[in-house]
N, C-alpha and C positions, 0 to 999 in steps of 0.2 A: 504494500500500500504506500502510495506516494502521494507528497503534499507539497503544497508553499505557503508560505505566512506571505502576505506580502505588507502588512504592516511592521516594521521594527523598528524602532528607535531606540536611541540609546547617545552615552555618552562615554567617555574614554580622559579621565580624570591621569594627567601625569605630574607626578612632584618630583622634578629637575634635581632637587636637594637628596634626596633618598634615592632616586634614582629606579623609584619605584611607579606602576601604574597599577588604578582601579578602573576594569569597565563593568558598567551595569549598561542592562539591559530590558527592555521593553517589546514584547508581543502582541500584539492584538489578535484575539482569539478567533474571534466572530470574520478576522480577514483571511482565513485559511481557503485553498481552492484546490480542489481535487478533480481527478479526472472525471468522476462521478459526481453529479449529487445526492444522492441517495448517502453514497460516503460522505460527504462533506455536511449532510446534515447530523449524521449517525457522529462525526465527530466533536461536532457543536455540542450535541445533546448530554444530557446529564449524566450518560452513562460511562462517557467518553469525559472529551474537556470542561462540561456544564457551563459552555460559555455566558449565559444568561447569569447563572451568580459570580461567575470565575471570567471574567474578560480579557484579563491579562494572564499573562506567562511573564517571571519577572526575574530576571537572573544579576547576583552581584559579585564580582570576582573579588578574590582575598588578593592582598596588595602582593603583585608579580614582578619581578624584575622587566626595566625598560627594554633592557635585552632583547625580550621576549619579541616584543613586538616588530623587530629585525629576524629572528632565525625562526619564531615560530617555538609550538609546541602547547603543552596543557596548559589548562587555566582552570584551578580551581576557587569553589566559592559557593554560595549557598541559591539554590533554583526554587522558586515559590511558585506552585503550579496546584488549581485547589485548592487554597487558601494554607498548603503546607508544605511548609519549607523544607528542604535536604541541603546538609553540604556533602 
């Protein structure tokens, strides 16, 4: 099953001194499109993303070296999806 958000925003916080960056991030639930809609509603729905109480998908990364953002690699930090957070 394939999908696109096509709503994201987001911002990419760097502190020069530390030498360090935080990106958070923003989805918009209700903008997902699928090949199907029958999928795309079944994802919306409450059994899936419940975009109606749940509209956002909201990711914020633990502070990464600037590095990072030149060679790449993980980014961890805590994902709120359903109103319940993981790091």
């Amino acid at each position: 099953m394939h999908g696109r958000f096509g709503e994201v925003h987001g911002s990419v916080t760097i502190d020069r001194f530390h030498g360090t960056v935080v990106a958070d991030a923003q989805i918009g639930v209700e903008s997902i499109t699928m090949r199907t809609r029958s999928y795309e509603e079944w994802v919306k729905s409450d059994e899936f993303f419940d975009a109606h109480r749940y509209p956002q998908i909201h990711f914020v990364s633990d502070s990464f070296p600037i590095e990072r953002l030149r060679v790449g690699g993980d980014i961890s930090g805590t994902l709120s999806l359903r109103g319940i957070d993981r790091h």
